[in-house]
Backbone and ligand atoms as CSV (ligand in chain L), in Angstrom:
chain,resi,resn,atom,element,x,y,z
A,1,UNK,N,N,1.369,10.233,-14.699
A,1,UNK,CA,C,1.052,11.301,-13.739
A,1,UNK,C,C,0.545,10.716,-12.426
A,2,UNK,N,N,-0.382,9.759,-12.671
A,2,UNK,CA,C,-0.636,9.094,-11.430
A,2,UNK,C,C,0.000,8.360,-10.384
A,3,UNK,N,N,0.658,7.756,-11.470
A,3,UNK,CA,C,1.884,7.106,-10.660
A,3,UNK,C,C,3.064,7.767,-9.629
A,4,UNK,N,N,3.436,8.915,-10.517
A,4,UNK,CA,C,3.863,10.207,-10.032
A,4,UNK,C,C,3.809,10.265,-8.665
A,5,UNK,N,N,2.237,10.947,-8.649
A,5,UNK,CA,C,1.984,11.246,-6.907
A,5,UNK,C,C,1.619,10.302,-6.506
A,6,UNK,N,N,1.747,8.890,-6.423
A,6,UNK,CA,C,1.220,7.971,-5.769
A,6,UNK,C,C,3.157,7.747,-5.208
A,7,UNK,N,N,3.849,7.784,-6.200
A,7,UNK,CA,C,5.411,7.945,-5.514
A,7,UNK,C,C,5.596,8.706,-4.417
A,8,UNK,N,N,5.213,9.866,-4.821
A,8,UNK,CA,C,5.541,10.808,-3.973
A,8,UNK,C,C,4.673,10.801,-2.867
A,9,UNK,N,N,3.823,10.508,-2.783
A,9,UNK,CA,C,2.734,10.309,-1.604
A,9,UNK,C,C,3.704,8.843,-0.548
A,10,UNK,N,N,4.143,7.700,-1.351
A,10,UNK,CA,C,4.868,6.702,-0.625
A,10,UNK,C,C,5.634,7.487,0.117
A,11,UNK,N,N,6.654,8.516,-0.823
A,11,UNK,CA,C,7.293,8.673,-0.163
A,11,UNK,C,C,7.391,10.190,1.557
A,12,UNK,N,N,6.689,10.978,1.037
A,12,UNK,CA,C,6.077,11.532,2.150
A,12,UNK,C,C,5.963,10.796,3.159
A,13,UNK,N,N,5.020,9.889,2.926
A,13,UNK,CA,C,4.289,9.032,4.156
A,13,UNK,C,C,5.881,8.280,4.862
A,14,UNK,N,N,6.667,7.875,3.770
A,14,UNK,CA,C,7.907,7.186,4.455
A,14,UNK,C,C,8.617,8.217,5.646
A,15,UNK,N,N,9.112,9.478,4.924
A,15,UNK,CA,C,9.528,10.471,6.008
A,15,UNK,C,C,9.168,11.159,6.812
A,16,UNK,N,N,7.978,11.203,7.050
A,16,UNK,CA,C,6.680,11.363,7.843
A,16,UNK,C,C,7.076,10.268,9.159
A,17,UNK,N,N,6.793,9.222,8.983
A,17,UNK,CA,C,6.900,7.844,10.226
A,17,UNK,C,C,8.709,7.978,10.218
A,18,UNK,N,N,9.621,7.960,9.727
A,18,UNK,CA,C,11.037,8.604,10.214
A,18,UNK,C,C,11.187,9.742,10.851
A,19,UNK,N,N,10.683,10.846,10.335
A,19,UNK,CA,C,10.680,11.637,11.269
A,19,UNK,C,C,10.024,11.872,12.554
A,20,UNK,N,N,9.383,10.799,12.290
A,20,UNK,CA,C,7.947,10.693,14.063
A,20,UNK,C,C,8.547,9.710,14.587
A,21,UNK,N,N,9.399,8.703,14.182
A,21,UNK,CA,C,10.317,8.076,15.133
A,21,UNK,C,C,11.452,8.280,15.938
A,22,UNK,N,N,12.174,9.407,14.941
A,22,UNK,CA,C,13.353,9.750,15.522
A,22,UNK,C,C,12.680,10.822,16.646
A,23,UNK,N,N,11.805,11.911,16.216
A,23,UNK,CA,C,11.297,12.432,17.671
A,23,UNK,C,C,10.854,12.066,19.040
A,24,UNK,N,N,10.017,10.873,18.720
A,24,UNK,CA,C,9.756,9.625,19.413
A,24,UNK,C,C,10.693,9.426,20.335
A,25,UNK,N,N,11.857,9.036,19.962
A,25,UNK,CA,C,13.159,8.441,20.653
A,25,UNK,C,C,14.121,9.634,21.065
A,26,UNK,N,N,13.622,10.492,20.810
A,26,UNK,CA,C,14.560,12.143,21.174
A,26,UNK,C,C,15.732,12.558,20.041
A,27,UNK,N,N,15.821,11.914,19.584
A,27,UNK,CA,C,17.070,11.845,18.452
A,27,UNK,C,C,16.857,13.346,17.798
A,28,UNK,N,N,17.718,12.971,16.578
A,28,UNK,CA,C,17.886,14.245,15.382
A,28,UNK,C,C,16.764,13.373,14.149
A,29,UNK,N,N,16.526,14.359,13.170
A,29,UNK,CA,C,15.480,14.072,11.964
A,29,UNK,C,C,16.135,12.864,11.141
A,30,UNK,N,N,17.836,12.419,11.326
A,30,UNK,CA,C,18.419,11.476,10.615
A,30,UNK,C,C,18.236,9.613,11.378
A,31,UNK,N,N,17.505,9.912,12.718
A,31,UNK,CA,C,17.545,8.781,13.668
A,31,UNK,C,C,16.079,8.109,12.926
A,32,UNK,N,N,16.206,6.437,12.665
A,32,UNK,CA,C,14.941,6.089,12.097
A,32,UNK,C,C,14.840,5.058,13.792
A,33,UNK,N,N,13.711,4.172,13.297
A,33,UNK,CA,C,13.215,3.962,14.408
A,33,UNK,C,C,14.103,2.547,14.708
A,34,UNK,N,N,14.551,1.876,13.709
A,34,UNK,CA,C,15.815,0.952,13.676
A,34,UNK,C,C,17.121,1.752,14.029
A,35,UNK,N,N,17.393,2.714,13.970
A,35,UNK,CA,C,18.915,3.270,14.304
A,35,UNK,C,C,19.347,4.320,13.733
A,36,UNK,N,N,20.084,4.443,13.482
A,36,UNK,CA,C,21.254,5.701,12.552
A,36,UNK,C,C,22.470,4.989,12.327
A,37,UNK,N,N,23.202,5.672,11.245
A,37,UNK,CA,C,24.773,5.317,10.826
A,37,UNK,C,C,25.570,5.841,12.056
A,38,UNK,N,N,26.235,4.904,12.144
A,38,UNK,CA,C,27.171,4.782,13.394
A,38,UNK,C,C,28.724,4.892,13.083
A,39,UNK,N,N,29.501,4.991,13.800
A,39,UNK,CA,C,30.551,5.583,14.503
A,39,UNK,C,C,31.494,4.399,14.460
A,40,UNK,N,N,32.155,4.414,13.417
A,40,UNK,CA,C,33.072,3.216,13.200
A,40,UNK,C,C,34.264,2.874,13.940
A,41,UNK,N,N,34.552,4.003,15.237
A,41,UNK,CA,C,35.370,3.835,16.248
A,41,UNK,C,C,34.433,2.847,17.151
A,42,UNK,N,N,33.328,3.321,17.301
A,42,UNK,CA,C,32.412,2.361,18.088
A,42,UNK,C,C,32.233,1.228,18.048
A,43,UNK,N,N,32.681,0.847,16.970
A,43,UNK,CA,C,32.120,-1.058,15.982
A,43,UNK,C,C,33.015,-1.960,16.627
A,44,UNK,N,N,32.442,-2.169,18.180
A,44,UNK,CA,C,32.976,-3.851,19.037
A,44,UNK,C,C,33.138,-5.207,17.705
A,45,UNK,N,N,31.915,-4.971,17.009
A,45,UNK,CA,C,31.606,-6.205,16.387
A,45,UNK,C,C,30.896,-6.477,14.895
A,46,UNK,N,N,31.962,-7.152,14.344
A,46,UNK,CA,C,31.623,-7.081,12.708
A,46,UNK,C,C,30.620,-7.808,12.557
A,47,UNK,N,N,29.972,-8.027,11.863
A,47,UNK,CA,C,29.027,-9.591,11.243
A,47,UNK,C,C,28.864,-9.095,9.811
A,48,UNK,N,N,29.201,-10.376,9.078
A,48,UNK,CA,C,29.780,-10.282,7.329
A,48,UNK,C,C,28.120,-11.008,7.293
A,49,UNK,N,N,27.176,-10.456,6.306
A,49,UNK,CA,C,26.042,-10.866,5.787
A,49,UNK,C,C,26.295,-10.915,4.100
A,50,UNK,N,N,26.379,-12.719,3.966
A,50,UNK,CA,C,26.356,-13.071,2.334
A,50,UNK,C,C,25.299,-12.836,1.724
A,51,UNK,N,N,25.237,-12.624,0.390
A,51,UNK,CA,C,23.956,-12.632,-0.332
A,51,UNK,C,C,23.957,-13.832,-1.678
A,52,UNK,N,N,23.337,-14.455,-1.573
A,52,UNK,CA,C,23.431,-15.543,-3.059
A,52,UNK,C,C,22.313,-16.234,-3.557
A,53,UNK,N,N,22.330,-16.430,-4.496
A,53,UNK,CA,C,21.222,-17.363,-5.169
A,53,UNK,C,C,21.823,-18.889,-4.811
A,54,UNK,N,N,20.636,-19.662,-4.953
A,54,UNK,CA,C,20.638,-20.943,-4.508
A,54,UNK,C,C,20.693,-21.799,-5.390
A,55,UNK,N,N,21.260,-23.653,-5.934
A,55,UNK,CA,C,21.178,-24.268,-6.755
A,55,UNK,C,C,19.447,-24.643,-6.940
A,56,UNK,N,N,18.651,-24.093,-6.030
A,56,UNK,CA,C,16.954,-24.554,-6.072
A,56,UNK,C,C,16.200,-23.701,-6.120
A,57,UNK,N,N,16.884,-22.364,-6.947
A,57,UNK,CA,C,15.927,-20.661,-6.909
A,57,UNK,C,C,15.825,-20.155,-6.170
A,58,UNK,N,N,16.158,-20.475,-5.336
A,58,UNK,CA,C,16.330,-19.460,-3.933
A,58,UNK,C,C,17.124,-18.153,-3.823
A,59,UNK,N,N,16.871,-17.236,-3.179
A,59,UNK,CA,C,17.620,-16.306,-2.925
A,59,UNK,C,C,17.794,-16.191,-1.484
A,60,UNK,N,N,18.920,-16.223,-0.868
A,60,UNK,CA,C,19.209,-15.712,0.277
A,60,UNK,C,C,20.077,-15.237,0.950
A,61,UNK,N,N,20.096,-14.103,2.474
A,61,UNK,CA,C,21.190,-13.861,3.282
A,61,UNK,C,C,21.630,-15.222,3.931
A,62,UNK,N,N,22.374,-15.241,4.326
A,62,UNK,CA,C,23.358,-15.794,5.228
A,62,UNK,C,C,24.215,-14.914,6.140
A,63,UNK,N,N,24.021,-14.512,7.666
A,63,UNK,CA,C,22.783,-15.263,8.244
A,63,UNK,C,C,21.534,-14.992,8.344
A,64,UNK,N,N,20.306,-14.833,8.257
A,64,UNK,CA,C,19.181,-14.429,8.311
A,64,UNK,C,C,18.884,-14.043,9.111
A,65,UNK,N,N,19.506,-14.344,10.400
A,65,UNK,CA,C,18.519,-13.869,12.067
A,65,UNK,C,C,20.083,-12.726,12.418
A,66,UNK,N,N,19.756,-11.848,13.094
A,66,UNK,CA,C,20.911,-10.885,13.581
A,66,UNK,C,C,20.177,-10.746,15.272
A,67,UNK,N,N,21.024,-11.277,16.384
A,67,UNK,CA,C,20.902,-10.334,17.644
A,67,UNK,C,C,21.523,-9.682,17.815
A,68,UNK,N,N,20.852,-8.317,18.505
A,68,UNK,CA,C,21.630,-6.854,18.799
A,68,UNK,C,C,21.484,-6.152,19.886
A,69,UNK,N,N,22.049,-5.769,20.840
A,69,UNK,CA,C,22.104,-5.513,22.073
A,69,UNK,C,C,21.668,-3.632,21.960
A,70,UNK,N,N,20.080,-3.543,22.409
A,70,UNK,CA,C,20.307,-1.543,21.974
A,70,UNK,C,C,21.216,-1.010,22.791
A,71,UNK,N,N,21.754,-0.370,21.712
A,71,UNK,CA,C,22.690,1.054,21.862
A,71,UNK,C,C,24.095,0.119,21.410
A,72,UNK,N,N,24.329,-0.978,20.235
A,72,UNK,CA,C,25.523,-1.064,20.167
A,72,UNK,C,C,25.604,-1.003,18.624
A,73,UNK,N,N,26.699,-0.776,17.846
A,73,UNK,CA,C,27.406,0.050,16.821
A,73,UNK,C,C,27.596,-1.044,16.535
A,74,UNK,N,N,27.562,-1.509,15.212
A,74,UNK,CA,C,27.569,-2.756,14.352
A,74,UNK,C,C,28.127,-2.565,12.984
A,75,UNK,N,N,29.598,-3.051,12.918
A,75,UNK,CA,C,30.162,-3.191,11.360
A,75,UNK,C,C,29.551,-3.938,10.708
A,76,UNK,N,N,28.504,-3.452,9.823
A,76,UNK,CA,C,27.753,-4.869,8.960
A,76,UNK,C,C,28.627,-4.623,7.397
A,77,UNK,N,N,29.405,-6.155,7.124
A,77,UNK,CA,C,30.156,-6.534,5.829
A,77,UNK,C,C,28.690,-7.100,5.409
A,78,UNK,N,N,28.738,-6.885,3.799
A,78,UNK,CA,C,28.390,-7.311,3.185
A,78,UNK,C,C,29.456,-8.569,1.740
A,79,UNK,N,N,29.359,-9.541,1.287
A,79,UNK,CA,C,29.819,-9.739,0.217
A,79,UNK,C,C,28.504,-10.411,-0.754
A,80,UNK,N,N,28.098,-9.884,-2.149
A,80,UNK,CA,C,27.574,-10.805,-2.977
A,80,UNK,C,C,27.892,-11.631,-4.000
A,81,UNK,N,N,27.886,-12.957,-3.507
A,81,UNK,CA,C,28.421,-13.762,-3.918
A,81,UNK,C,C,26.979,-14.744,-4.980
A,82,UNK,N,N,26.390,-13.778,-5.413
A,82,UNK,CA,C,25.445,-14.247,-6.231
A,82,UNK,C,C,25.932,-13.865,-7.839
A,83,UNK,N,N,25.206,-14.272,-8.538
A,83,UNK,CA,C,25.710,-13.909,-10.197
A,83,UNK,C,C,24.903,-12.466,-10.610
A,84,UNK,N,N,23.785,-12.033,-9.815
A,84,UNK,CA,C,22.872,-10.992,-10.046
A,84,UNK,C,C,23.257,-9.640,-8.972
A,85,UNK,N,N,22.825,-9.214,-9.264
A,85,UNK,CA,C,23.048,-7.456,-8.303
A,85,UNK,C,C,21.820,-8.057,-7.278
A,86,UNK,N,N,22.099,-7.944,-6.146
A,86,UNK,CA,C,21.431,-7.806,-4.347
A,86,UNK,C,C,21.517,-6.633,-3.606
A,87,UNK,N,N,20.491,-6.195,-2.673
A,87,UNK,CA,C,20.725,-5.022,-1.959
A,87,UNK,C,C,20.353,-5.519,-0.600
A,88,UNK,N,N,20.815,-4.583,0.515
A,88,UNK,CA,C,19.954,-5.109,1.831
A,88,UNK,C,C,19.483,-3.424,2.173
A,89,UNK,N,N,18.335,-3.846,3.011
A,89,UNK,CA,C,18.329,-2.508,3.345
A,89,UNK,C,C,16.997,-2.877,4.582
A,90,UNK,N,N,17.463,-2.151,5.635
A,90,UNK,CA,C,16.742,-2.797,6.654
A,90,UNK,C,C,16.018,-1.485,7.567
A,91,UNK,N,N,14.610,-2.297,8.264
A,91,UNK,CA,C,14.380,-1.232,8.853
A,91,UNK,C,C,13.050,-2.007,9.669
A,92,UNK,N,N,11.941,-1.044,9.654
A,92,UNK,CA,C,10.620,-1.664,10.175
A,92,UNK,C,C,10.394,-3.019,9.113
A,93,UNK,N,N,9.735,-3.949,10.266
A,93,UNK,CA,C,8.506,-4.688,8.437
A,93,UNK,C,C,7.905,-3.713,8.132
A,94,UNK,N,N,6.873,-3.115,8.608
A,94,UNK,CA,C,5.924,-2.127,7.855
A,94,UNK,C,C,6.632,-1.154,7.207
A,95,UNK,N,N,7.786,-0.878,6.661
A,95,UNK,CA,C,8.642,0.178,5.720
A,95,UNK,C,C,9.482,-0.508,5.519
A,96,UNK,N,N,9.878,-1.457,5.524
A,96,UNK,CA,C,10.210,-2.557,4.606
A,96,UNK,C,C,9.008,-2.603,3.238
A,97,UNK,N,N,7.449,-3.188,3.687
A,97,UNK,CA,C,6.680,-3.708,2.697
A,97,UNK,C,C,6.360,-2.353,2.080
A,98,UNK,N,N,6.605,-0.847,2.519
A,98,UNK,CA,C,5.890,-0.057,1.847
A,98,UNK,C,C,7.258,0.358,0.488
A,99,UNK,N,N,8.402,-0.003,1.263
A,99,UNK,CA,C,9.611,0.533,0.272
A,99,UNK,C,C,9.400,-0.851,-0.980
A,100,UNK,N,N,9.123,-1.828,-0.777
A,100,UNK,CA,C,8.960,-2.984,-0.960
A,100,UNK,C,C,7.487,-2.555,-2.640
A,101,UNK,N,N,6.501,-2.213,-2.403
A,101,UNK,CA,C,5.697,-2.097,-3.199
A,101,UNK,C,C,6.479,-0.932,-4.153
A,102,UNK,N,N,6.807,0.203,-3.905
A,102,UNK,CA,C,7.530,1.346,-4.427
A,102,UNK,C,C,8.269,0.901,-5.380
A,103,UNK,N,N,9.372,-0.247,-4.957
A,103,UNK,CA,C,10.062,-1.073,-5.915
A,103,UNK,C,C,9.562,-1.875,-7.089
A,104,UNK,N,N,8.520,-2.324,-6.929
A,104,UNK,CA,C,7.869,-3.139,-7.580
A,104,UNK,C,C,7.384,-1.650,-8.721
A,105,UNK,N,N,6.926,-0.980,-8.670
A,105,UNK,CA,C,6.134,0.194,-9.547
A,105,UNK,C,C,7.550,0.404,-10.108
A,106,UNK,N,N,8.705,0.806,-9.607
A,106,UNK,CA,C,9.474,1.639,-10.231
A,106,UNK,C,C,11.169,0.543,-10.122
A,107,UNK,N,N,10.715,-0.882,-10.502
A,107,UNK,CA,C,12.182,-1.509,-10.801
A,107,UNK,C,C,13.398,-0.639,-11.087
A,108,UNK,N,N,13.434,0.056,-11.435
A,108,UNK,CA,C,15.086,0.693,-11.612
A,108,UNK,C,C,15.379,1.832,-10.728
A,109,UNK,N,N,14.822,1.842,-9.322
A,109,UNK,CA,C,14.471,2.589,-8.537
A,109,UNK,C,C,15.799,2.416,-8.207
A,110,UNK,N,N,16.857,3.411,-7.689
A,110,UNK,CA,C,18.016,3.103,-6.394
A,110,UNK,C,C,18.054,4.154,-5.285
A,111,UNK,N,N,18.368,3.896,-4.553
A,111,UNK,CA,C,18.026,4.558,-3.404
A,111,UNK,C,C,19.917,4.503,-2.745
A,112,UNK,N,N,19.923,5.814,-1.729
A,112,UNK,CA,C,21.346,6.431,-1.248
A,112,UNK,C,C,21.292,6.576,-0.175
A,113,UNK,N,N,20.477,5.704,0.873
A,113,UNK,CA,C,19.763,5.686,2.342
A,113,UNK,C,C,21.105,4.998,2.950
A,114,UNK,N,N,21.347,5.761,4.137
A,114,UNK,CA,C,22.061,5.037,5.051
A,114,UNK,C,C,21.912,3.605,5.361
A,115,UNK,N,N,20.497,3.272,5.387
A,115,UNK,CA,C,20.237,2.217,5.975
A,115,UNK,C,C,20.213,0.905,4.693
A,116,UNK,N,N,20.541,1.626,3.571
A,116,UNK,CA,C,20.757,0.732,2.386
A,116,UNK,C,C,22.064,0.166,1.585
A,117,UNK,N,N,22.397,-1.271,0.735
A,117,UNK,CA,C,23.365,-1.008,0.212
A,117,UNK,C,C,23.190,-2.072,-1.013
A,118,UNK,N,N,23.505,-1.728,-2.341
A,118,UNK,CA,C,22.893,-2.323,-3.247
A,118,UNK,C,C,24.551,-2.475,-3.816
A,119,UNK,N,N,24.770,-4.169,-4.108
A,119,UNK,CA,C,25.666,-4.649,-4.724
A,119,UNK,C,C,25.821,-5.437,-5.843
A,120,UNK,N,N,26.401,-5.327,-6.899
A,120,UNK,CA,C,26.755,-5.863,-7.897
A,120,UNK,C,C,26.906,-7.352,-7.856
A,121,UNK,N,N,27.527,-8.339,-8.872
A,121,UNK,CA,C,27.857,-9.998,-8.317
A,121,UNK,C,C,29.449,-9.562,-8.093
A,122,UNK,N,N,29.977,-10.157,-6.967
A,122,UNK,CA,C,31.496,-10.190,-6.430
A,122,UNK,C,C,31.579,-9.291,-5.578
A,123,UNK,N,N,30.843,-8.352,-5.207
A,123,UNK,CA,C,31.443,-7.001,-4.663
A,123,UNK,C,C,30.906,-6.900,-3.343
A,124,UNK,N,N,31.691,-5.757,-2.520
A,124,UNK,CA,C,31.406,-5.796,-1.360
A,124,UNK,C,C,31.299,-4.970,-0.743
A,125,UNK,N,N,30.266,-4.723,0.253
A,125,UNK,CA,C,29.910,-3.445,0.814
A,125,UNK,C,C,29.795,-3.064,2.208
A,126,UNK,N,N,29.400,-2.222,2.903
A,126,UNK,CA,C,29.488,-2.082,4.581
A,126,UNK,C,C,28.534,-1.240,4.919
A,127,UNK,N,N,27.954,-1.147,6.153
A,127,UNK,CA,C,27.117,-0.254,6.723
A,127,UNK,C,C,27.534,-0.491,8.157
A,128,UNK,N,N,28.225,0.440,8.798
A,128,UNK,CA,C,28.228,0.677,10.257
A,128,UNK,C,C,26.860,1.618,10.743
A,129,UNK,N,N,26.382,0.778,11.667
A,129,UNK,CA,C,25.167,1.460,12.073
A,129,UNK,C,C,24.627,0.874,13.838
A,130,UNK,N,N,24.104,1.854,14.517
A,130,UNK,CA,C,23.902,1.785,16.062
A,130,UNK,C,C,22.310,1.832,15.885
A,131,UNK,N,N,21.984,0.539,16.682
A,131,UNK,CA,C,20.539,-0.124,16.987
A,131,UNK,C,C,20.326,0.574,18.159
A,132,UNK,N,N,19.644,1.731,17.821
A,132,UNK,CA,C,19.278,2.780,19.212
A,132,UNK,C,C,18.174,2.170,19.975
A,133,UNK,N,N,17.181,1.505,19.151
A,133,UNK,CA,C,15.852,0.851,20.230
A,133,UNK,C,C,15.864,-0.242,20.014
A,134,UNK,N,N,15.016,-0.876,20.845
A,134,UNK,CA,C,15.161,-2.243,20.731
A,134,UNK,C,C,13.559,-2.393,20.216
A,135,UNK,N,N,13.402,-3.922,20.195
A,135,UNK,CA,C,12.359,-4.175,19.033
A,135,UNK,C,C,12.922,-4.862,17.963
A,136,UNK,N,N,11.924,-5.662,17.003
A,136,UNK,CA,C,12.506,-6.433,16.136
A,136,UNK,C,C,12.055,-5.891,14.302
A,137,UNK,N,N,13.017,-6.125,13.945
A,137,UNK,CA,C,13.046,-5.326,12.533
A,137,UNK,C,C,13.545,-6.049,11.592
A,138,UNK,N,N,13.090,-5.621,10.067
A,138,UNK,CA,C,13.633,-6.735,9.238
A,138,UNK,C,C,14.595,-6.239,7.707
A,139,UNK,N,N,15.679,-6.903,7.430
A,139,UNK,CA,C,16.103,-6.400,6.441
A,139,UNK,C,C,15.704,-8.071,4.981
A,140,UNK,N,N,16.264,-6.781,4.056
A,140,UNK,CA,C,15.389,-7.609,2.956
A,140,UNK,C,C,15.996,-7.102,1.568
A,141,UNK,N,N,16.037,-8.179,0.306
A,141,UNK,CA,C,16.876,-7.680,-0.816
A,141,UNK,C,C,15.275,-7.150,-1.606
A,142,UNK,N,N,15.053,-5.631,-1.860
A,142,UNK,CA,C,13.657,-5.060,-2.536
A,142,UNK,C,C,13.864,-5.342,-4.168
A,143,UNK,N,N,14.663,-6.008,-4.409
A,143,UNK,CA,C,14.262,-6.365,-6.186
A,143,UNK,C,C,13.855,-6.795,-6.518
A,144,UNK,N,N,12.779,-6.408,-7.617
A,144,UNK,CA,C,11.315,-7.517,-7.867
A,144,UNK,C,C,11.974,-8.688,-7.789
A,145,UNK,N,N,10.652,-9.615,-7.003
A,145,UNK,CA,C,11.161,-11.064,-6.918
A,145,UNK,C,C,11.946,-11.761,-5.696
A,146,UNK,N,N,12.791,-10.845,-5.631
A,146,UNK,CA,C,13.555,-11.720,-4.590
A,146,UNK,C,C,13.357,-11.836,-3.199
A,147,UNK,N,N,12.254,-10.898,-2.456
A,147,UNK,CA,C,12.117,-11.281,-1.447
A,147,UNK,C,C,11.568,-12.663,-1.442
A,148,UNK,N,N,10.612,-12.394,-2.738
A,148,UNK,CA,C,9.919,-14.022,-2.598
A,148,UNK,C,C,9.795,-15.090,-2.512
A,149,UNK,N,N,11.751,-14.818,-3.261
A,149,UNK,CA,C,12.551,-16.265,-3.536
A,149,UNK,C,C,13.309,-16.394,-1.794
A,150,UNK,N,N,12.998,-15.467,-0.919
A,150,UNK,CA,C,13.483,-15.830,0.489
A,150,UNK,C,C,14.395,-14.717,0.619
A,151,UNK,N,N,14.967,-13.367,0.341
A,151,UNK,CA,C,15.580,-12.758,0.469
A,151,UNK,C,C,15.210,-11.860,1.477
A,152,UNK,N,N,14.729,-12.389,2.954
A,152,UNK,CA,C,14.728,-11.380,4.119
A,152,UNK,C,C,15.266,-12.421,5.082
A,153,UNK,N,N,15.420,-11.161,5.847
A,153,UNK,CA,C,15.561,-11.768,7.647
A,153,UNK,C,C,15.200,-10.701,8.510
A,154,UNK,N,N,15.707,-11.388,9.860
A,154,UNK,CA,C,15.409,-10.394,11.439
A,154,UNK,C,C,16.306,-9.567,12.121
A,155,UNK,N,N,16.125,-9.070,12.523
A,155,UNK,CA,C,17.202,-8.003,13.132
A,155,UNK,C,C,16.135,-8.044,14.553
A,156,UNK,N,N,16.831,-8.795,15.742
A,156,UNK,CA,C,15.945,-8.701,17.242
A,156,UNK,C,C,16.870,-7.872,17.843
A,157,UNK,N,N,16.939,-6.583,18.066
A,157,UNK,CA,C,17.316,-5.665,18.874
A,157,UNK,C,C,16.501,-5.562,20.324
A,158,UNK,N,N,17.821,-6.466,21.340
A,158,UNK,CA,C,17.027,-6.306,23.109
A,158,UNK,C,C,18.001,-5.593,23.835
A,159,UNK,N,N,17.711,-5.210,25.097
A,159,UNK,CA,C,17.902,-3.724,25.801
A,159,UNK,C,C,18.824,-5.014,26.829
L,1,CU,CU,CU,18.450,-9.843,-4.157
């Protein structure tokens, strides 16, 4: 029971700061403060982000750092080329670490967020999405463990 509303309280508080961002920035209630799903006529430019485990325990993207010009529409490929299921899912650090603890309480948690995409080993996935502000933001694989083993990076969105 406790656990319960301590979920549901995460998650309030999560759509609470989404929805005070996208107002923030003038947008609609679907605009987070990293962007919205974008317009795949729009997508100048792909960038394929690998996901894999390492021969030394490591977990990581490839590439880790992303620059992004605000206001441009980004085909992000995914392939995981790890032996385990990886997700990315990107946004603030500070809602990064809060989606980040959530996970940890509720491991078999999955989530259907635009800004997310959780893959199997071999498989491959996409998120077209437009970096409306600029500012720097971070994406990250939330399955117990693996951020720890190195599974984040940056997203520097400049104007
Ligand atoms: Cu992972």
């Amino acid at each position: 029971m406790n656990r319960l509303i301590f979920a549901t309280a995460v998650i309030l508080a999560g759509a609470t700061a989404s929805f005070a961002a996208g107002s923030h920035a003038g947008g609609h209630a679907d605009e987070m403060a990293i962007g919205m799903a974008g317009d795949a006529k729009k997508a100048k430019r792909t960038v394929t982000i690998t996901m894999k485990e390492t021969g030394d325990g490591k977990m990581v993207f490839e590439p880790k750092n992303l620059q992004v010009r605000r206001g441009e529409t980004i085909r992000l490929k995914f392939l995981n080329k790890g032996e385990g299921d990886h997700e990315f899912v990107m946004d603030t650090q500070e809602a990064v670490m809060e989606h980040k603890a959530l996970m940890e309480k509720f491991p078999d948690m999955e989530h259907a967020d635009p800004n997310s995409v959780r893959l199997a080993p071999g498989t491959r996935g996409e998120i077209i999405w437009t970096f409306a502000n600029d500012g720097d933001f971070t994406f990250a694989c939330l399955i117990p463990g693996h951020y720890e083993a190195g599974m984040h990076g940056a997203i520097s969105v400049a104007k």
